[in-house]
TILUM-713907 format. One record per residue (C-alpha): residue number from 1; residue in three letters; y, z, x. Coordinates in steps of 0.2 Angstrom, whole numbers, plus 5000, padded with zeros to 4 digits. Layout:
BEGIN
[torgu NUM ALA [Y Z X]]
...
END
This chain:
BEGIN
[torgu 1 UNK [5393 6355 5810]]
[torgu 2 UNK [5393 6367 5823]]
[torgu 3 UNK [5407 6380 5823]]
[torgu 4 UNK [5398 6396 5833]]
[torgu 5 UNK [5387 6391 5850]]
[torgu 6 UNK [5379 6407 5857]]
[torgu 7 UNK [5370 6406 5876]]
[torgu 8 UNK [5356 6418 5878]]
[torgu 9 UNK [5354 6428 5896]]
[torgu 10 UNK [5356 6443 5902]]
[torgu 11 UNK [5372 6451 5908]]
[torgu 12 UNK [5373 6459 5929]]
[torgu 13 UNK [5373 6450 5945]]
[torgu 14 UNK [5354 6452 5949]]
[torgu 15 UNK [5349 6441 5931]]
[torgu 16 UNK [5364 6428 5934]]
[torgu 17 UNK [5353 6414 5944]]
[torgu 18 UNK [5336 6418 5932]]
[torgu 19 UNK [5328 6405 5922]]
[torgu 20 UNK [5329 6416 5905]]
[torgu 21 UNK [5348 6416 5909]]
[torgu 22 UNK [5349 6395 5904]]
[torgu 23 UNK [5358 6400 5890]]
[torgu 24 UNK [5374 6408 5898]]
[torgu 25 UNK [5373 6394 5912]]
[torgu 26 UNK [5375 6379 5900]]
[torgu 27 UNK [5389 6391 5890]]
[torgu 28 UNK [5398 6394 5905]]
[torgu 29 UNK [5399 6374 5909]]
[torgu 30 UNK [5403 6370 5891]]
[torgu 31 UNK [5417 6383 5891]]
[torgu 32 UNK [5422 6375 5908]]
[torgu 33 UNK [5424 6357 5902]]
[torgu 34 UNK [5432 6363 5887]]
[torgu 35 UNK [5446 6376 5893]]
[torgu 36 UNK [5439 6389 5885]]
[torgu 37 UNK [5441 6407 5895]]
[torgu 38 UNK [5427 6423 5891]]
[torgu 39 UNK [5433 6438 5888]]
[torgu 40 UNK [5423 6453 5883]]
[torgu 41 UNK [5426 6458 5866]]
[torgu 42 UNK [5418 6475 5862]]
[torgu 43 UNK [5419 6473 5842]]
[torgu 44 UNK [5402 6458 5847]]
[torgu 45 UNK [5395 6468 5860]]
[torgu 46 UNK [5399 6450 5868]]
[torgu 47 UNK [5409 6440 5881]]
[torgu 48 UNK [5420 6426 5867]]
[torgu 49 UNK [5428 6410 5869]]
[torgu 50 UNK [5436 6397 5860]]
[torgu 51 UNK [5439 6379 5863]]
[torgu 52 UNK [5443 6362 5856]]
[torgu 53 UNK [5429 6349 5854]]
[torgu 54 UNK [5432 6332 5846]]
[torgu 55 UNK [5447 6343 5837]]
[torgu 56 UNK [5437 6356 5830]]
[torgu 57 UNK [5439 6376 5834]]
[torgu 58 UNK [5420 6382 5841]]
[torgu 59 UNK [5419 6399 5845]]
[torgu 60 UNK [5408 6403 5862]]
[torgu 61 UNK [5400 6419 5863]]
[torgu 62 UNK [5388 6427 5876]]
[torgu 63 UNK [5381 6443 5870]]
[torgu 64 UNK [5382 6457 5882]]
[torgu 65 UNK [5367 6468 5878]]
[torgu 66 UNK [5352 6461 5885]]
[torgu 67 UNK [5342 6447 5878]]
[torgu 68 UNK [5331 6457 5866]]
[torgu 69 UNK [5346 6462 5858]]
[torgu 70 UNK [5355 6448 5856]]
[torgu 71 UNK [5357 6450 5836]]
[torgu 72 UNK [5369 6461 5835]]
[torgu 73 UNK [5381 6451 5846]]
[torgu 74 UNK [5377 6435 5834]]
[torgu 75 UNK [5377 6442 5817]]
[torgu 76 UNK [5393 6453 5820]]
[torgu 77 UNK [5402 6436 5829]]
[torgu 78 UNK [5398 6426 5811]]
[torgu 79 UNK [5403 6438 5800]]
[torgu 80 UNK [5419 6442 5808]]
[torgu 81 UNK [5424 6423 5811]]
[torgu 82 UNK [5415 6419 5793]]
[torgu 83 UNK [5401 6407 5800]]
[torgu 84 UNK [5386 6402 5790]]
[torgu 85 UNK [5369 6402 5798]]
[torgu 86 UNK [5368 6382 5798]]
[torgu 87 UNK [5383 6381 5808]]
[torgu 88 UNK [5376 6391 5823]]
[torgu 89 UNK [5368 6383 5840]]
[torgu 90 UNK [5359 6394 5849]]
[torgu 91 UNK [5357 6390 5866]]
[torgu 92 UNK [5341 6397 5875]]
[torgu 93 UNK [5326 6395 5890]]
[torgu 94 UNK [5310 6389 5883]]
[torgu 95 UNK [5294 6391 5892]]
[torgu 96 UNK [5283 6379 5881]]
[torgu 97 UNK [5295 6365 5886]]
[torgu 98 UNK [5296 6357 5907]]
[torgu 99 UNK [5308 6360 5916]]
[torgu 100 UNK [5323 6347 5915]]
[torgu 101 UNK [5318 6342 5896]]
[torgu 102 UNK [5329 6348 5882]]
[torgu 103 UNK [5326 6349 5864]]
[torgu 104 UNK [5335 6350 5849]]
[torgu 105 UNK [5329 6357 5833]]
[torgu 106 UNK [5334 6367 5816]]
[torgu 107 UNK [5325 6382 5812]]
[torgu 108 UNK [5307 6388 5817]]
[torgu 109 UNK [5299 6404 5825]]
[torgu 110 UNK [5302 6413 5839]]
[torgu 111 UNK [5289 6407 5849]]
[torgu 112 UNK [5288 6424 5857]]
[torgu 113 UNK [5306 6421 5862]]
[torgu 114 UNK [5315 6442 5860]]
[torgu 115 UNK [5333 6433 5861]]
[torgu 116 UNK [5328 6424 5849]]
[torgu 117 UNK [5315 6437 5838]]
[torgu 118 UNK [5331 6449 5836]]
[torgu 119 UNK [5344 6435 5831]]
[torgu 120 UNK [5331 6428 5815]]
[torgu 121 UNK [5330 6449 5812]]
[torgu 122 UNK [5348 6452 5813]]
[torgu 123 UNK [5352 6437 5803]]
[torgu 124 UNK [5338 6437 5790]]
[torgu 125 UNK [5335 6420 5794]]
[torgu 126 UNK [5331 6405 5804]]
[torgu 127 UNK [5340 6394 5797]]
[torgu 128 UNK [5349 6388 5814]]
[torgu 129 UNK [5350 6376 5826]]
[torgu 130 UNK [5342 6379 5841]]
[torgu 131 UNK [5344 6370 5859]]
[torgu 132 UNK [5330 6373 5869]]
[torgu 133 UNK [5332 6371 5889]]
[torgu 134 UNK [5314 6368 5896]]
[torgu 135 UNK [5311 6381 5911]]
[torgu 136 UNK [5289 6377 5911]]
[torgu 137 UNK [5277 6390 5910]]
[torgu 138 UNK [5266 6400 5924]]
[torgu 139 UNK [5250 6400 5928]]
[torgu 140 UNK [5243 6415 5920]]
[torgu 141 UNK [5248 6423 5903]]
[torgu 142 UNK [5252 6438 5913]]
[torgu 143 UNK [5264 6431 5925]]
[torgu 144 UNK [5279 6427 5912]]
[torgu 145 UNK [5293 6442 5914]]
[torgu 146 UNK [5292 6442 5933]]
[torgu 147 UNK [5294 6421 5932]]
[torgu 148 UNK [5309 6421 5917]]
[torgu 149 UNK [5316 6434 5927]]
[torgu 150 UNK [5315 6424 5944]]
[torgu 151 UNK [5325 6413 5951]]
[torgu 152 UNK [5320 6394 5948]]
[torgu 153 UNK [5316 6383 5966]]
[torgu 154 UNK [5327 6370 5972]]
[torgu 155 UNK [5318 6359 5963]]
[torgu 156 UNK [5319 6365 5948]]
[torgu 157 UNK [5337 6368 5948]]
[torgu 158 UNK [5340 6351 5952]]
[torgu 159 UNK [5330 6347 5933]]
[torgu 160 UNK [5337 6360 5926]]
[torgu 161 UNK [5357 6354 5931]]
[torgu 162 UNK [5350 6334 5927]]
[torgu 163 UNK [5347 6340 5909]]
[torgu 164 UNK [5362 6351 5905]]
[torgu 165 UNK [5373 6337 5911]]
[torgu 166 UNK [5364 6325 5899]]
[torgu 167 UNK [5367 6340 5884]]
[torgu 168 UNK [5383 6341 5890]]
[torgu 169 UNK [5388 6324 5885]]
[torgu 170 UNK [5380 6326 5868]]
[torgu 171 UNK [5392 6341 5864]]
[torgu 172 UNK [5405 6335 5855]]
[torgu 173 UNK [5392 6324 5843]]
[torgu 174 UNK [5381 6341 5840]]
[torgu 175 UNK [5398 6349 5833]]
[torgu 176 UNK [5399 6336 5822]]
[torgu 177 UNK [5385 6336 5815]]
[torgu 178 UNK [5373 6320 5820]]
[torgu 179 UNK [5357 6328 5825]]
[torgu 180 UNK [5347 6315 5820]]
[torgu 181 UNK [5355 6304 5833]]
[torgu 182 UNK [5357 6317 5850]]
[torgu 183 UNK [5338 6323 5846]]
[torgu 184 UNK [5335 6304 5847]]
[torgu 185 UNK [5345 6304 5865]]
[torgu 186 UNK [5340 6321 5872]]
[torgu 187 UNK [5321 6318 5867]]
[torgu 188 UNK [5317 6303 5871]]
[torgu 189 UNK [5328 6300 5889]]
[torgu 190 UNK [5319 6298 5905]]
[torgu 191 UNK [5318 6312 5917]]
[torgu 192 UNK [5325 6315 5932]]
[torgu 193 UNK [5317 6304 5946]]
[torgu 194 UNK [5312 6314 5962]]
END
């Protein structure tokens, strides 16, 4: 069961098309789909929804204070709404997954990620779920903050909208709880055909 989904990004105008911003995009179209409205709660340092899927309350939150910051915003969101590590989905760009693919895993590393390195400090644990939005890797080790912090091509985003609308339709079964069976549908699903 998932009762708190966090997207990962950046806050400001000139991050909001970025590839390292995946994780506010697909948390904006779930709160869409959903009803749910952001508004900016200072007590999270974050932007907070809430919404009904399948009958369940889920929170939404999108922290506010840049991604290498991003535990402060999660751990004060499940404390104050009494959430459980197991029970959060972070949402969040991956570089070491291609474009338009999606996985879905429990725990793990960072894999270098900072959203992600401050939420398993913040929380003393990495002991939740994680949904992984595939933005590729550039040439050249070096080259990685000005690519995440790019805009992806037209291409790209046409991959990148193909896979959030396959995730979005796994929603309501990653709330409730069947990972087994959306990692089976978001893993294994053909990619978008050019």
């Amino acid at each position: 069961m998932i009762s708190l989904i966090v997207g990962l990004g950046n806050p400001g105008d000139n991050y909001k098309k970025t590839r390292h911003n995946a994780g506010f995009l697909m948390i904006d179209s779930i709160a869409e789909y959903y009803g749910g409205s952001f508004k900016y709660e200072a007590k999270f340092k974050a932007d907070v929804a809430k919404c009904s899927i399948e009958g369940k309350m889920v929170r939404l939150l999108k922290p506010q204070t840049y991604m290498n910051k991003s535990g402060q915003s999660v751990v004060a969101g499940a404390k104050y709404f009494d959430i459980p590590t197991e029970e959060i989905l972070i949402i969040h760009d991956e570089l070491d997954i291609n474009t338009g693919e999606v996985r879905l895993k429990m725990g793990g590393g960072h894999g270098g990620h900072n959203g992600l390195r401050d939420i398993i400090a913040h929380l003393s644990s990495k002991n939740f779920y994680r949904l992984r939005i595939g933005i590729g890797r550039p040439k050249g080790h070096n080259k990685v903050v000005d690519y995440v912090l790019k805009e992806p091509s037209k291409e790209e985003k046409d991959l990148l909208g193909y896979a959030m609308d396959r995730v979005m339709v796994q929603i309501p079964a990653i709330c409730s709880g069947e990972y087994p069976s959306v990692m089976q549908k978001l893993h294994t699903e053909e990619k978008l055909k050019s």
